[in-house]
Legacy VTK file of the C-alpha trace (Angstrom):
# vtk DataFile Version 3.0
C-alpha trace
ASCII
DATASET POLYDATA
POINTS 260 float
0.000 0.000 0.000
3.109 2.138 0.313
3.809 3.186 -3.341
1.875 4.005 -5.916
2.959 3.898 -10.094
2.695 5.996 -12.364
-1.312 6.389 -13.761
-2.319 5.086 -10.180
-5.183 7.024 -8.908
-4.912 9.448 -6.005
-6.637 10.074 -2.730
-7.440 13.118 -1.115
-7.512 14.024 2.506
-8.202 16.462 4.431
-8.479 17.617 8.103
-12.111 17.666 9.138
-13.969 18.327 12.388
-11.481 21.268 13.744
-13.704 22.833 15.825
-15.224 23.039 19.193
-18.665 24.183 20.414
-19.877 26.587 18.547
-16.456 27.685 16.882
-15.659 25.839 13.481
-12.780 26.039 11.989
-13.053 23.942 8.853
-15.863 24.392 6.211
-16.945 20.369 6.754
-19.604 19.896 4.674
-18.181 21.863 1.622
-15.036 19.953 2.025
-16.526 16.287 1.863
-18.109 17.322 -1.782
-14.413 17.352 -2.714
-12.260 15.046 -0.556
-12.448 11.112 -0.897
-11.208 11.027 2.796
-11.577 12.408 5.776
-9.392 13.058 9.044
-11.783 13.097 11.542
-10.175 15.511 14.854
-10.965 13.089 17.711
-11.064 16.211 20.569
-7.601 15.825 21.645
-6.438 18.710 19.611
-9.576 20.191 18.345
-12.895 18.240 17.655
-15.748 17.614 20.329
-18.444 14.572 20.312
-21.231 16.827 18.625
-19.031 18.037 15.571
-17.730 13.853 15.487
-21.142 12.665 14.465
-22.042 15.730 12.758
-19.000 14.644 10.385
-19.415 10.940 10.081
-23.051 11.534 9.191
-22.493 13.818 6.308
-19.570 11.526 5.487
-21.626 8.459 5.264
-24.173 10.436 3.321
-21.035 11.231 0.353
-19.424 7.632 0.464
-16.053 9.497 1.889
-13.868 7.331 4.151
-13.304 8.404 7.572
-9.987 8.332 9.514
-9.057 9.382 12.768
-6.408 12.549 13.228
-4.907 11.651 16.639
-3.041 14.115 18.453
-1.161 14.949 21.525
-3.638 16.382 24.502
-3.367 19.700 23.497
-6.335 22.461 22.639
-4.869 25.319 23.441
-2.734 24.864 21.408
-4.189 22.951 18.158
-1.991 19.700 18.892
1.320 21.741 17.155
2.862 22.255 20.814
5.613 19.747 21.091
5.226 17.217 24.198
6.743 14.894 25.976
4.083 11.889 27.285
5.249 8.044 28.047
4.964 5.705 25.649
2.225 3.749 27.226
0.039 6.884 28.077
0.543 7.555 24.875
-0.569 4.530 23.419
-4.031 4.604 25.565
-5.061 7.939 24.319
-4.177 6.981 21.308
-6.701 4.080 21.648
-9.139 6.068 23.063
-9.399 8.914 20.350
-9.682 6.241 17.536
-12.543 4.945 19.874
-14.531 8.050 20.699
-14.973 8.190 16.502
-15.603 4.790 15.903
-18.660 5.572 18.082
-20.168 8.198 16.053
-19.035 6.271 12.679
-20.985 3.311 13.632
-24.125 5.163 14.019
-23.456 6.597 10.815
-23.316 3.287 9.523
-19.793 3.365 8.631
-16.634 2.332 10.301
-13.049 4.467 10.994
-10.935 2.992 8.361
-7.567 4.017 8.990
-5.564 6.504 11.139
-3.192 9.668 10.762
-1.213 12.083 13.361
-1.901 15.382 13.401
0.600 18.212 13.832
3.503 17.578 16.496
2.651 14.208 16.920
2.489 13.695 13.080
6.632 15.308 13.019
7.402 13.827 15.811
6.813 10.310 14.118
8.897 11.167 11.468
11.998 10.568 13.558
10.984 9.838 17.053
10.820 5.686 16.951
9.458 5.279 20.524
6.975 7.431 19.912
6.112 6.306 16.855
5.559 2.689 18.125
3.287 4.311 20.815
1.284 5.556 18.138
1.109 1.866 16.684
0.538 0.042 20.084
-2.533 2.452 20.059
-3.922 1.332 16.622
-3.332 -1.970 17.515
-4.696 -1.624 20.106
-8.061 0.042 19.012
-8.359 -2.247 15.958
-8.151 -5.164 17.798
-7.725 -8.004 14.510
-8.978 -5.643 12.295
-5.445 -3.990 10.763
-5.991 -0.164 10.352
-3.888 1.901 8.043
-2.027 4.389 9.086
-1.387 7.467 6.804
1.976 9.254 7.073
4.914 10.900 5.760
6.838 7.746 3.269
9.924 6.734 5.221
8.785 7.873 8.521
10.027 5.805 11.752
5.600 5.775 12.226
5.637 3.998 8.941
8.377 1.862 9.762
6.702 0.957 12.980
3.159 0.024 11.172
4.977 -2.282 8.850
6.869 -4.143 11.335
3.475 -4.243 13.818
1.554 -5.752 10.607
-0.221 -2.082 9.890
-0.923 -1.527 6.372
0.703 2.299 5.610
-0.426 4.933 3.183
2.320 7.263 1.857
1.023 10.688 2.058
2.020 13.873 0.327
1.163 17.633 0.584
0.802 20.323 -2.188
0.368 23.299 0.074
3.562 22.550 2.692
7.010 23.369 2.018
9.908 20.479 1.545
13.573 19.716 2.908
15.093 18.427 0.020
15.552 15.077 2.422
11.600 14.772 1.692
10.524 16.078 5.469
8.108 18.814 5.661
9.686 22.064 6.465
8.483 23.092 10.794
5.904 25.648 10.463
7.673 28.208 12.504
10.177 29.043 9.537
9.311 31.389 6.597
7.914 29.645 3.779
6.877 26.329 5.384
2.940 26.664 4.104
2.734 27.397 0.270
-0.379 29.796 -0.027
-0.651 30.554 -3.564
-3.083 28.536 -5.373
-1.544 28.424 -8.444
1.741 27.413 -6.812
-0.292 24.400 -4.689
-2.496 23.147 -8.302
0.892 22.767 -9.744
2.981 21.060 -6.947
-0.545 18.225 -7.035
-0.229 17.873 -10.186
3.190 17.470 -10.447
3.388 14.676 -7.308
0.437 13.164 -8.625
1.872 12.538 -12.242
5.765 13.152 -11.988
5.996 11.790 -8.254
7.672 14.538 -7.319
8.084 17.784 -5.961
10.440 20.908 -5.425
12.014 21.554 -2.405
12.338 25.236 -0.593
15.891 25.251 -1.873
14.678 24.305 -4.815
15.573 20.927 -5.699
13.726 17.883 -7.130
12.671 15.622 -4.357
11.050 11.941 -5.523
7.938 11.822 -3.189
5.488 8.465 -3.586
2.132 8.870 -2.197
-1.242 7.646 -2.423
-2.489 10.195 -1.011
-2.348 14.325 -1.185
-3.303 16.354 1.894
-5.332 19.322 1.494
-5.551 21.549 4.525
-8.980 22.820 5.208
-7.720 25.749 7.879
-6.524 27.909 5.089
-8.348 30.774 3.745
-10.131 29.785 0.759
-9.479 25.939 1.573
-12.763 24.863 -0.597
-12.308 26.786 -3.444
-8.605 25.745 -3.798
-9.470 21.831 -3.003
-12.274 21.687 -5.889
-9.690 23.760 -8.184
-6.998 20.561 -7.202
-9.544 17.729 -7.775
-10.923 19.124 -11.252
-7.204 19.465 -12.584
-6.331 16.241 -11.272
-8.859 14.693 -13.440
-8.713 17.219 -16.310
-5.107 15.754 -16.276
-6.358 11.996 -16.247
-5.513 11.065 -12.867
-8.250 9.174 -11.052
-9.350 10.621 -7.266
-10.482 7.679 -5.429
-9.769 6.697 -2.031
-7.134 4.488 -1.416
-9.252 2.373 1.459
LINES 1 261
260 0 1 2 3 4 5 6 7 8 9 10 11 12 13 14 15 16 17 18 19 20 21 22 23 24 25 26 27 28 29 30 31 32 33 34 35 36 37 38 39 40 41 42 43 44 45 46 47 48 49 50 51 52 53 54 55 56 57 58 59 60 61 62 63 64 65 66 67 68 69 70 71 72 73 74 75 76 77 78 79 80 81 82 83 84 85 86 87 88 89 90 91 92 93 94 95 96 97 98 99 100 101 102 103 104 105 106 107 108 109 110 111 112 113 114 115 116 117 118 119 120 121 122 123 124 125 126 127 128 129 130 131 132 133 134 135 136 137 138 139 140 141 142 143 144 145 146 147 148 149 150 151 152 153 154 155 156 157 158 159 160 161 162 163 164 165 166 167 168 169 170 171 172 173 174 175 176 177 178 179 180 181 182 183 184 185 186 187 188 189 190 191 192 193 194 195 196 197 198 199 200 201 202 203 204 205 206 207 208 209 210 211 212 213 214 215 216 217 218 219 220 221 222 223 224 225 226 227 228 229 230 231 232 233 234 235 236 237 238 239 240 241 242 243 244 245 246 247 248 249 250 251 252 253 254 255 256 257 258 259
């Protein structure tokens, strides 16, 4: 499930459910006429039970897959705060996030069919191999024998973890963040790290979707495999952008399905 040829079709994902109460940050019903799947905030990072089933039901309603977006325990500041939490504590709130969803999926008449960190936990993964097999022990652990996917960055100690646990993994890709030319996404806190012109983000999709590639911020070409291409729904203008990415995907002959 890791690479994906040339002419294979394409997911998209995005990050639903980023709200709490009455405040929404993501325009989630909009966005699931577009994306093929959904990363479902699980009210670690943002996310509450409400907005959950609110979500899965209009997901269910458009056929779009559901995943959970795990996260470190941390509203106040939208899960991007790096933290340090044990292994095994780590594990059980992993467990418990994918849980709370699989709740409101159920009822939808659906099911949570894979898994993907969001923000610190997401980079911490890349590198951080206990903490990335925390992350696993808590899919396993929620799955129980069914095997959940788990959508990350391609040669990520998380990945690397999932494949030795018996996880299927999804290489993921995104058009609107910046690259290292080693193929990790550069940290948000240095100029340049989100790409926000929309002619800039349509190109770099089509160009990992066809060419499996994409430029760094130095500029180099950096081979990036991925089944799937992240569209951020917190920018301004997310919807407008994602339905722009998804017609010239297919105007281009690349097939958007979802890769579950």
């Amino acid at each position: 499930m890791t690479d994906a040829p040339f002419g294979a079709p394409i997911d998209l994902n995005a990050d639903l459910g980023e709200g709490f109460g009455h405040w929404r940050l993501t325009d989630d019903e909009a966005l699931l006429s577009v994306v093929t799947s959904a990363n479902v905030a699980c009210g670690f990072h943002a996310g509450d039970p409400s907005t959950m089933r609110r979500v899965c039901d209009l997901a269910a309603e458009r056929g779009v897959r559901v995943g959970a977006q795990v996260s470190y325990r941390d509203l106040a500041g939208f899960g991007r705060r790096a933290m340090d939490v044990p292994a095994r504590e780590l594990a059980d709130e992993i467990a418990y996030q994918i849980g709370a969803l699989e709740v409101f999926a159920r009822s939808a008449g659906i099911r949570v069919r894979y898994v993907k960190p969001h923000g610190a936990l997401y980079n911490r993964c890349v590198h951080d191999a206990e903490q990335a097999a925390a992350v696993v022990e808590g899919v396993r652990l929620a799955g129980g024998e069914a095997a959940l996917p788990v959508l990350g960055l391609p040669g990520s100690r998380l990945h690397e973890a999932a494949g030795a646990a018996g996880l299927p993994v999804v290489a993921e890709a995104f058009a609107d963040r910046a690259y290292t030319a080693e193929g990790t996404l550069v940290p948000r806190r240095e100029p340049g790290a989100v790409v926000t012109d929309s002619g800039a983000v349509v190109k770099r999709s089509l160009m990992i979707a066809r060419d499996r590639a994409v430029t760094s911020i130095d500029g180099q070409r950096v081979e990036v495999t991925a089944r799937s291409l992240c569209l951020h729904g917190d920018t301004p203008g997310a919807v407008g952008l994602a339905r722009r990415v998804r017609n010239e995907l297919q105007a281009s002959g690349v097939r958007v399905e979802a890769f579950t």
